[in-house]
MILO-143506 format. One record per atom (N, C-alpha, C): x, y, z; residue in one letter. Coordinates in steps of 0.05 Angstrom, whole numbers, plus 5000, padded with zeros to 4 digits. Layout:
<atoms>
XYZA ...
</atoms>
This chain:
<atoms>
646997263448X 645896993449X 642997003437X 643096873416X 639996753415X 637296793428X 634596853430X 632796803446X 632896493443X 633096263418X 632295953427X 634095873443X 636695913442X 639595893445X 639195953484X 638596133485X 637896143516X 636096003532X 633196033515X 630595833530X 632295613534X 633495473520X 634695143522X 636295103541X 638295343544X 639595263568X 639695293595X 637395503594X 635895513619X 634195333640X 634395083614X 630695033628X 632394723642X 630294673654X 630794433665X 631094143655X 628194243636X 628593973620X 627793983587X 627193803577X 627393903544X 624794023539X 625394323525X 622994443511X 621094373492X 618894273489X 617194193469X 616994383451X 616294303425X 616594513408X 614294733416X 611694713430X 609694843426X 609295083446X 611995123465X 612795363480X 613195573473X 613995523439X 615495723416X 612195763386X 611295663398X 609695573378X 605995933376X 606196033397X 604296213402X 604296493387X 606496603401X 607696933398X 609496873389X 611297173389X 614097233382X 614697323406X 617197233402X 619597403438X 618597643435X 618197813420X 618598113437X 615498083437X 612597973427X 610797993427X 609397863455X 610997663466X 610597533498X 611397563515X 610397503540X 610897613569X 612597363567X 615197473592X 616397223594X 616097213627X 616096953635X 615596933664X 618096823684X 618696763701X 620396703723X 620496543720X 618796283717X 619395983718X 616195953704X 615995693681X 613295643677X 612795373677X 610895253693X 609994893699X 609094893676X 608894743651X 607294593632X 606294353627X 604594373620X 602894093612X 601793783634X 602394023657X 601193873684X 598193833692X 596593663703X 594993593715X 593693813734X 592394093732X 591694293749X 589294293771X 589994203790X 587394173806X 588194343830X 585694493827X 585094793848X 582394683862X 582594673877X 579094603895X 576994733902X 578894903907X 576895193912X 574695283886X 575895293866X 574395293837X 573195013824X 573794803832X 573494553825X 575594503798X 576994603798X 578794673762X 580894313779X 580894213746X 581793903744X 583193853717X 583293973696X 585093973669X 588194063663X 589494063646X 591194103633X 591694313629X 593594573653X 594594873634X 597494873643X 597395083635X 601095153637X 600595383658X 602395443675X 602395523703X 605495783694X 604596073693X 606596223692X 607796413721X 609496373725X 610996553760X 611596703758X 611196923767X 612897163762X 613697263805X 615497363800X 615297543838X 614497333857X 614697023856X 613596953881X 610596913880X 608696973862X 606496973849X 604896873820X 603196693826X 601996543796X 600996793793X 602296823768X 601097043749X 598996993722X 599996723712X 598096733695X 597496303702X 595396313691X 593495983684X 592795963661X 592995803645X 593095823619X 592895533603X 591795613582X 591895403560X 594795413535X 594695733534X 595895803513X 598795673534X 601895663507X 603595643516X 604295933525X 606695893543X 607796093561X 610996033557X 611896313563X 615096263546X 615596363580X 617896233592X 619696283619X 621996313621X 624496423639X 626696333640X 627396073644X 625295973660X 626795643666X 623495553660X 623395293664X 621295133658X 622094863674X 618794793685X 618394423694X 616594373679X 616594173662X 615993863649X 613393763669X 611593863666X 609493723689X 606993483679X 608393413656X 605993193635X 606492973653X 603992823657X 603392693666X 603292693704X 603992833711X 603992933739X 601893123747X 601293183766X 598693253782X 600093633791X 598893813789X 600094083791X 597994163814X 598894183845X 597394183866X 597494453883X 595994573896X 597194843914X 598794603938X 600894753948X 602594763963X 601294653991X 601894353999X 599694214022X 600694414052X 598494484060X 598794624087X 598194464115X 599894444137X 600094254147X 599794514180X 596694444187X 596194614211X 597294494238X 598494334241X 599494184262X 601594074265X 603594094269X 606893964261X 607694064291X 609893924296X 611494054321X 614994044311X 616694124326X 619094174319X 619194424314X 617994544284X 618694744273X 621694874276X 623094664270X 626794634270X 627194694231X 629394624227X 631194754196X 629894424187X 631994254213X 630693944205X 628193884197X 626193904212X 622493844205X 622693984182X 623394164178X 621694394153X 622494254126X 625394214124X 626594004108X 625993864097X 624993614125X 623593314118X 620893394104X 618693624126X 616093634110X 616593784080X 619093894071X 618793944037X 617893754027X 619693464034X 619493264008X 616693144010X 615493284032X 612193094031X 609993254019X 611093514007X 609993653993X 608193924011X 609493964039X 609094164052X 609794394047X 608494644046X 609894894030X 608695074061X 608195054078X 606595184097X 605395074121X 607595074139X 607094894165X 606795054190X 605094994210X 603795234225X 604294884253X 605695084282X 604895014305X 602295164312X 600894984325X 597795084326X 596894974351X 597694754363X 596194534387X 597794734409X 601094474411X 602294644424X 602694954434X 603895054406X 604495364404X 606895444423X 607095684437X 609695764439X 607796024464X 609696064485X 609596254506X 610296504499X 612096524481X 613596734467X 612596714437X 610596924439X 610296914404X 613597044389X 614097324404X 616197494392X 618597354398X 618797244413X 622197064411X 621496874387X 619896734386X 618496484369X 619296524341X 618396814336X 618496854304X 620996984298X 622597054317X 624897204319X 626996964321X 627496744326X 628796464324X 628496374300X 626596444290X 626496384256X 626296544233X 628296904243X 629496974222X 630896934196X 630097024179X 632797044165X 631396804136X 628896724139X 628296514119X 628496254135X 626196004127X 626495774131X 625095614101X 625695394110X 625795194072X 622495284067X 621295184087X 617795204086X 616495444099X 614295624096X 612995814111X 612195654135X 611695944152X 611195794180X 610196024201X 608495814219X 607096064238X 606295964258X 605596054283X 605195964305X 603095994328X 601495894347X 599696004349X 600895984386X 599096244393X 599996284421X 599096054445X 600595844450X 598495644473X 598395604496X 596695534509X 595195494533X 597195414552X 598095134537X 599594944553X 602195204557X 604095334548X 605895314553X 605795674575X 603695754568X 603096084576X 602095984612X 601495724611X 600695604637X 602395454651X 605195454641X 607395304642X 608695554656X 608595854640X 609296104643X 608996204678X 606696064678X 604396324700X 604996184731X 605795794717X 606195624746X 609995554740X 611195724737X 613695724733X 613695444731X 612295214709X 613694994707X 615594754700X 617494614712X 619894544692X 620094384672X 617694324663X 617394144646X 618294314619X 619594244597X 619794274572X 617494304552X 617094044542X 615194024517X 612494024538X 611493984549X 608993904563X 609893984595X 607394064610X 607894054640X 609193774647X 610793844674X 610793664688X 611393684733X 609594064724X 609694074751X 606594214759X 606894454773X 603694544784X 602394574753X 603394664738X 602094724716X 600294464703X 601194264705X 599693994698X 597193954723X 598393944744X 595693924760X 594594104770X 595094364781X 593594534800X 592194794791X 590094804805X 587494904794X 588495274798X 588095474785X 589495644778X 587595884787X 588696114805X 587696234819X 585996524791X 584796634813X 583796774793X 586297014784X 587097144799X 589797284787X 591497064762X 591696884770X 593696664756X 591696624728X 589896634730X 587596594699X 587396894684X 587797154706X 588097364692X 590397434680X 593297334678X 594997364675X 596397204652X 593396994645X 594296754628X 592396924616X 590797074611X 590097204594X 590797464582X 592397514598X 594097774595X 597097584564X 596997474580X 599697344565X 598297284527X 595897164536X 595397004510X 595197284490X 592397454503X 592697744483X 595797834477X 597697774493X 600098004475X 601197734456X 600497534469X 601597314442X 599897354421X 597197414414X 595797514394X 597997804373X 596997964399X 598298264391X 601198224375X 602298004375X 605197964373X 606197794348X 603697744339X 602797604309X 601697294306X 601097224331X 599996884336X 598096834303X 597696684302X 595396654281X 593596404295X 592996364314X 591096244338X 591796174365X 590096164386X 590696054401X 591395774403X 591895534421X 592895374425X 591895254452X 590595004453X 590294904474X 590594504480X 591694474501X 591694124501X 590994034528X 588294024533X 587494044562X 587393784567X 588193604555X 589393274564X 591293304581X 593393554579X 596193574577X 596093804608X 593793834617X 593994054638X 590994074653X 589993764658X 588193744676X 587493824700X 589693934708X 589094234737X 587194494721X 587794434694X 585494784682X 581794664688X 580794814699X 577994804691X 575494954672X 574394764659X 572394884649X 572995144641X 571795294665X 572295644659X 574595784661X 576795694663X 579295734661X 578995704629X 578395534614X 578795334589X 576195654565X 574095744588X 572795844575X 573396234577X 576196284593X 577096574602X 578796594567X 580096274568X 581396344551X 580596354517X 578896144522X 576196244499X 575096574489X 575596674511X 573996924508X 576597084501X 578397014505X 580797394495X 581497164460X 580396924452X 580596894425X 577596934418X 576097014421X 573397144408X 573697494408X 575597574427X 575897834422X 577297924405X 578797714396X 581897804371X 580297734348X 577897524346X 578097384326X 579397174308X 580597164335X 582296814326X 580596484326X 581696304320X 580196004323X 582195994344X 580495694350X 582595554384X 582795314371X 585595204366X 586094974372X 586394744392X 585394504396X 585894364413X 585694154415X 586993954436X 587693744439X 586293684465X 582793494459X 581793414477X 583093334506X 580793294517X 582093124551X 578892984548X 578892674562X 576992534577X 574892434557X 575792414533X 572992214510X 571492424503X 568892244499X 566392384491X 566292594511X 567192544533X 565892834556X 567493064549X 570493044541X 571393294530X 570893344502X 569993244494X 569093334466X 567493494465X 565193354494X 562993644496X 563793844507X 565693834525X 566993944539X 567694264520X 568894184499X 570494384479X 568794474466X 565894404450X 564294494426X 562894664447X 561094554464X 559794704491X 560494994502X 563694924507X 564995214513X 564795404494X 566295324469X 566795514436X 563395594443X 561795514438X 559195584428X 558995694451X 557895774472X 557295904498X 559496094488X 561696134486X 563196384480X 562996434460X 561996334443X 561696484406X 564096454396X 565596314399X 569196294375X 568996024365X 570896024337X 571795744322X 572595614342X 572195354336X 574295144341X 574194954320X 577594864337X 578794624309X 579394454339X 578694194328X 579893974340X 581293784334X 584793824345X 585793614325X 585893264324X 587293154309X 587492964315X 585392764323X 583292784305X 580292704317X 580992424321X 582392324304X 583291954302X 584391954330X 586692094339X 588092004364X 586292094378X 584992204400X 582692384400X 580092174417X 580092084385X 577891804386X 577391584390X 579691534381X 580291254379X 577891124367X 577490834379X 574590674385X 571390904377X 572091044386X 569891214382X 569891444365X 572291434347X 572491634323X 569591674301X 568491514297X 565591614288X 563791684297X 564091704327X 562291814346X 563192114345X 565492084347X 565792414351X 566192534328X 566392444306X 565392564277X 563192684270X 561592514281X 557692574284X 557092714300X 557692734322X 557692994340X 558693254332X 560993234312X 561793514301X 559793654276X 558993344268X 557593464247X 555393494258X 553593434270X 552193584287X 551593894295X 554193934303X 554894234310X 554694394292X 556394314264X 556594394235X 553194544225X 551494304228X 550094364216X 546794524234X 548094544257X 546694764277X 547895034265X 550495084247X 550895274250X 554595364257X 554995194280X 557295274296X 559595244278X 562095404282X 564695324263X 566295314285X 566794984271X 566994764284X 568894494266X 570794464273X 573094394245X 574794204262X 575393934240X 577893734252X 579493654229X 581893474238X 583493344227X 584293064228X 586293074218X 586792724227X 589292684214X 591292504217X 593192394207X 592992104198X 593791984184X 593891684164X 595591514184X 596191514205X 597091274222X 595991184243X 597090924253X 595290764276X 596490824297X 599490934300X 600291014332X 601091334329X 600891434358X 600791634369X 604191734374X 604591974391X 607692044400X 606792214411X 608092184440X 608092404466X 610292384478X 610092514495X 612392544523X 611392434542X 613092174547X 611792034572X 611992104593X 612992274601X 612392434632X 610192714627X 607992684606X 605892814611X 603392694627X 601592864624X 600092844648X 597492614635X 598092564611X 595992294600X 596892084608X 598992004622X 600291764633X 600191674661X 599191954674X 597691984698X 596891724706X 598491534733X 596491284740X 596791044724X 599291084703X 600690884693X 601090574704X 601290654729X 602390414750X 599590214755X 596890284744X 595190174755X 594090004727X 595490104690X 595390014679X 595689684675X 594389504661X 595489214646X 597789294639X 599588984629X 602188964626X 600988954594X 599288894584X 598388914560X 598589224554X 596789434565X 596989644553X 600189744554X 601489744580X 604089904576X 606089774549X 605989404543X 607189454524X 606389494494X 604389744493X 604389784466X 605790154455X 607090044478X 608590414479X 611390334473X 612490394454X 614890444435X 618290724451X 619790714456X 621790844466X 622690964441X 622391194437X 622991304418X 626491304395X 628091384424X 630991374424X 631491104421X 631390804433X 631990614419X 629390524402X 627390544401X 626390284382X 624490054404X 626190044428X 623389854438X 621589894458X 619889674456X 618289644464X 617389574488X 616289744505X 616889804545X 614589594553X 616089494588X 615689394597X 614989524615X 613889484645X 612789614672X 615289694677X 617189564684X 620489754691X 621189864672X 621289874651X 623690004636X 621190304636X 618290264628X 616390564629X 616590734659X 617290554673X 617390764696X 619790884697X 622190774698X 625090854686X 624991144663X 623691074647X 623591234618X 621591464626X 619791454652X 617591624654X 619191814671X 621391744685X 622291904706X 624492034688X 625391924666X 628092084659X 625792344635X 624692214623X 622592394600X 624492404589X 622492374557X 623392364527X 620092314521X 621092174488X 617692064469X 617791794469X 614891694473X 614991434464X 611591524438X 612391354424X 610891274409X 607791044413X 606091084416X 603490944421X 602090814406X 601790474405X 600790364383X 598590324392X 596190474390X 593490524405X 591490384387X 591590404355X 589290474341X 588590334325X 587490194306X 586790004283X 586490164264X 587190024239X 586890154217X 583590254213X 581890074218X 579790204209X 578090464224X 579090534250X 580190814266X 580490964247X 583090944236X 584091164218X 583291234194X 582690994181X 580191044148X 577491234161X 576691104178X 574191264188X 574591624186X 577191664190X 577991894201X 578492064169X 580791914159X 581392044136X 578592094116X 577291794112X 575891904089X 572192054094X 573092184120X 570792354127X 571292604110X 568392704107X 569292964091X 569693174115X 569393164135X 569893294158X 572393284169X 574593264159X 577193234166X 578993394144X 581193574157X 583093644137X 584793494144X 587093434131X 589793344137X 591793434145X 592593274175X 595493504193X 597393314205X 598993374203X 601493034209X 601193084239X 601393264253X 602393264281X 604993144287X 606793254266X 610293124258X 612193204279X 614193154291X 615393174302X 618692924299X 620393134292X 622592984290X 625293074308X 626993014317X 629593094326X 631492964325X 633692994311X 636092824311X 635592634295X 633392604284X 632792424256X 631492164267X 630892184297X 628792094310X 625992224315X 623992034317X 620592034322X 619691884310X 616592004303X 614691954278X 614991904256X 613691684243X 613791764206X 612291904202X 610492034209X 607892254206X 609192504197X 612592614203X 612792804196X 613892764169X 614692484151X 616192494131X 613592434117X 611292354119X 609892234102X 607092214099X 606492344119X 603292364125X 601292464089X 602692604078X 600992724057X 601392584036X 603692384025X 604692264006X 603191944016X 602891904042X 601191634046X 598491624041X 596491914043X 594591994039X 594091884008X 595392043997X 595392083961X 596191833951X 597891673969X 598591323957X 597491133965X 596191173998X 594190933997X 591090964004X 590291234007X 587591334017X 586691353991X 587791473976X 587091533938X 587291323929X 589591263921X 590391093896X 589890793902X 590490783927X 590090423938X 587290383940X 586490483964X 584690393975X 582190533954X 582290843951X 579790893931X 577490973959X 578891023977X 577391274005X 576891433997X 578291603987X 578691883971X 578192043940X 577092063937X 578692183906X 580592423910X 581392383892X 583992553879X 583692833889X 581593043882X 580793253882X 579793223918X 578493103927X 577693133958X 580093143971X 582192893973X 584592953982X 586393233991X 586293293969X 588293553952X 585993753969X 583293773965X 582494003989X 582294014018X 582993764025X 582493724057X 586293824056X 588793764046X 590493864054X 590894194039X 589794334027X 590094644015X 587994754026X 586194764011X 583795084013X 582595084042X 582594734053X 580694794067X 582494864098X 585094794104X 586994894122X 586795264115X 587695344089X 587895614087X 585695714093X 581895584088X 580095704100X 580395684130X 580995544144X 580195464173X 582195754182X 584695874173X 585996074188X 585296354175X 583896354150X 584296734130X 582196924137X 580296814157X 579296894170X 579997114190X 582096994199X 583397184219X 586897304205X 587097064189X 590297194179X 589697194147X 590297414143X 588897514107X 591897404093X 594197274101X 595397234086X 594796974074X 593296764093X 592096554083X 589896544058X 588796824052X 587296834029X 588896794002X 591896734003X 594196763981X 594596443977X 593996343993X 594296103997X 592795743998X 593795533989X 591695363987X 590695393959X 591395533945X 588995533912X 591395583892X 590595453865X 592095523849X 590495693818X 590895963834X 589696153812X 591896423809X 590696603790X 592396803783X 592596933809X 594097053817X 593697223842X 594897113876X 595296853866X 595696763892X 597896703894X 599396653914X 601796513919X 602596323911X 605296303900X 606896043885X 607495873900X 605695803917X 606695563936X 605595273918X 607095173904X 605894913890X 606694693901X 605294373895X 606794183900X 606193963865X 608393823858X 608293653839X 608493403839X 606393223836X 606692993838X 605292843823X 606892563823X 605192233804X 604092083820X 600492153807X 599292033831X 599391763823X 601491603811X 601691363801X 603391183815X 605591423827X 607491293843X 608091463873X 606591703874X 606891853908X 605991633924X 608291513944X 607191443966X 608791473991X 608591364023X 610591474038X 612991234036X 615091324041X 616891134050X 617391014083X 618391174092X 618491254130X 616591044141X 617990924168X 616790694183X 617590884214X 616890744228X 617190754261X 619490734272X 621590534250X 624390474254X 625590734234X 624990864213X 626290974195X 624691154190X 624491404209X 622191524200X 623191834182X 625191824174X 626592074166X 626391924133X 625291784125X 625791664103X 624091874083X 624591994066X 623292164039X 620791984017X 618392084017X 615991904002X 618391913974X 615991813960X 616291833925X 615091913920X 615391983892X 612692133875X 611892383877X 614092603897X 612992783893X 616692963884X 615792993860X 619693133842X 619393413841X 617493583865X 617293803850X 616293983872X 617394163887X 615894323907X 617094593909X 614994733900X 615495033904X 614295223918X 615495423935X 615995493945X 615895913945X 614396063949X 613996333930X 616596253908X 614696123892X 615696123865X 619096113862X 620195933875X 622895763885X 622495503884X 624795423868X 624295073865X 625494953890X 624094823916X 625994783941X 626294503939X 625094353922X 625394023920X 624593993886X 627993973875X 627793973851X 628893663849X 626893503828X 627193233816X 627193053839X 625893183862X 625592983892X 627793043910X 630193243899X 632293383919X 632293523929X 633393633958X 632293873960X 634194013950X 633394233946X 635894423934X 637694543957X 639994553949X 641794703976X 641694983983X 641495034009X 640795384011X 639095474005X 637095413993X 633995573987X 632595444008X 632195704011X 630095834040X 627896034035X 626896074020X 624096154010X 622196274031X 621396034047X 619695994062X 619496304084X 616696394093X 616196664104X 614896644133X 615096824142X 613296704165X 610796864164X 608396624176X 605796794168X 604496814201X 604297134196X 602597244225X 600797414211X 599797414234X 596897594242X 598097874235X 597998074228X 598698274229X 596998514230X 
</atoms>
């Protein structure tokens, strides 16, 4: 066969003449797959022009102007050529979630709030390959779930939610968290909303075995502005990162208060890091411990809480009903200008805090990054193009490579690093997914790869490719 005779039928879509136009076949490298004539924005370097992108092994091997000859080829003119959006906050971490977050241009999704009691069962349940990379961080909530044998599932819902934890019982939650380190965590994990029996120095024992690993702590405030101080106060008195997620839910009303207080911290020095998601309601488990005293709420506040499984919208009986059986409801807490505040801080990376099952929840997990790029960018003009694209890449892969060197592969699109790409038209990426339909796939993004695996080709996913690795501490 031919060398033209082959390029052609390999490729995906039609070869321009100027692929053929450089070398000779035996005089060129030929590569695994090569992106051409795409939109290249790396953040980390500030790089924003026009190259052709060559793969070889699971790895960008070459960046380039010159043409590049491949076995297969994507058509990337007029489309945006992005590192692979990393998403530090997601829950599920099921076949399903990983799936949905491909088409939103996720190449690298990490439980981080939550986390997992079992790091080594954790990563051992997700043998064998999944669609997206993935990693997990050892947490608080569930290692304290561990210690007060409690039966709650996703969140306490027994001593572990309320009762104050002996000193053996704090030594043993620190015993636990170090072998969840030792065992490949890539952070700790904390949601002291979610387990108001922990105190302070309980909050700061466990602070201290992640300053000894050298891990960050994730977490999910308790009590406003007072836990805010609550968390920077501690980290700093113990000397470790922290990330705080979800600064929008978090904040609410007071989301620029506690932006300014971080940056504050920032610029004393402390590392000190948040996020945020692009929507106005929340999703919990209503038999957690933030619902605490429900009964003393307005009939106003209870009905702005959503029943996940049907669709509506609770009343004083049906939330007490729904609080005693447990499941999610959805929380319409927040105003849009909450959430602009949030996104277009430069102090915010981007993290869905997704969660799907049975093709019920959130739209946050189908769409959080494709709503960013369609109405924080392109609509509204919050963002530029290039800020966006770093609050969801370099600056997630900085907040973890610190402690996990595989994240230095990651987030950037240069020679050397991982083929985790995403492709999209920032002309037409936006989300689809509502509250009623939240499994629905954005637009605009025809192109997501994966160590150098096409896993959402022309906006499909591809069948059976499973790429995706798991990333630990090692």
């Amino acid at each position: 066969m031919s060398f033209l005779l082959r390029i052609i039928i390999v490729s995906h879509l039609v070869i321009p003449a100027f692929i053929f136009s450089c070398t000779s076949p035996k005089e060129a490298k030929e590569y695994d797959l090569v992106i051409y004539g795409g939109r290249v924005i790396d953040p980390e370097t500030n790089t924003d022009s026009i190259f052709n992108i060559g793969i070889n092994e699971g790895t960008i091997a070459k960046v380039s102007k010159d043409s590049l000859i491949g076995k297969s080829y994507i058509n990337a003119s007029g489309l945006v050529v992005s590192p692979g959006f990393i998403d530090l906050h997601e829950h599920g971490a099921t076949d399903e979630t990983y799936k949905i977050m491909a088409h939103d241009g996720v190449t690298t999704a990490f439980e981080l709030e939550l986390g997992t009691g079992d790091v080594a069962n954790w990563f051992k349940e997700r043998e064998g390959g999944q669609v997206v990379n993935y990693g997990v961080s050892i947490g608080h909530i569930k290692v304290r779930m561990n210690v007060f044998n409690d039966p709650g599932t996703f969140t306490p819902k027994g001593k572990a939610n309320t009762d104050k934890a002996t000193e053996e019982q704090i030594a043993e939650m620190e015993k636990q968290i170090e072998e969840g380190l030792k065992n490949g965590a890539v952070a700790v994990g904390f949601g002291l909303a979610y387990t108001p029996g922990a105190t302070t120095e309980e909050f700061k024992a466990m602070l201290g075995v992640a300053k000894k690993f050298g891990a960050s702590s994730h977490i999910h405030l308790r009590g406003g502005l007072a836990g805010l101080n609550e968390a920077i106060n501690s980290a700093i008195e113990v000397g470790t990162p922290l990330h705080i997620v979800h600064i929008n839910s978090s904040g609410g009303a007071q989301t620029s208060e506690f932006l300014k207080i971080i940056k504050e911290a920032q610029d004393k020095g402390h590392d000190i890091t948040t996020e945020a998601y692009p929507y106005e309601a929340g999703m919990t488990a209503i038999e957690s411990a933030i619902f605490d005293g429900w009964q003393n709420w307005d009939d106003e506040k209870i009905g702005i809480h959503q029943w996940v499984e049907t669709g509506e919208f609770l009343n004083r009986e049906t939330f007490g009903k729904y609080r005693e059986q447990g499941g999610r409801v959805i929380i319409h807490s927040r105003t849009e200008e909450m959430t602009l505040s949030a996104i277009e801080s430069p102090l915010t990376m981007i993290a869905s805090d997704g969660l799907l099952e049975d093709g019920k929840g959130h739209p946050r997990t189908s769409g959080t990054y494709s709503k960013v790029l369609g109405k924080y960018v392109r609509e509204l003009h919050a963002l530029t193009l290039q800020d966006a694209v770093r609050k969801m890449t370099i600056e997630p892969a900085k907040r973890l490579e610190g402690f996990v060197p595989a994240m230095k592969k990651k987030g950037r699109l240069q020679e050397g690093a991982d083929a985790d790409i995403t492709i999209f038209d920032p002309t037409l990426v936006i989300d689809q997914s509502t509250y009623s339909a939240p499994t629905l796939s954005p637009k605009g993004i025809p192109y997501v790869i994966i160590a150098g695996k096409i896993v959402i080709d022309q906006g499909k996913l591809v069948p059976g490719v499973k790429p995706g690795k798991a990333i630990k501490k090692l």
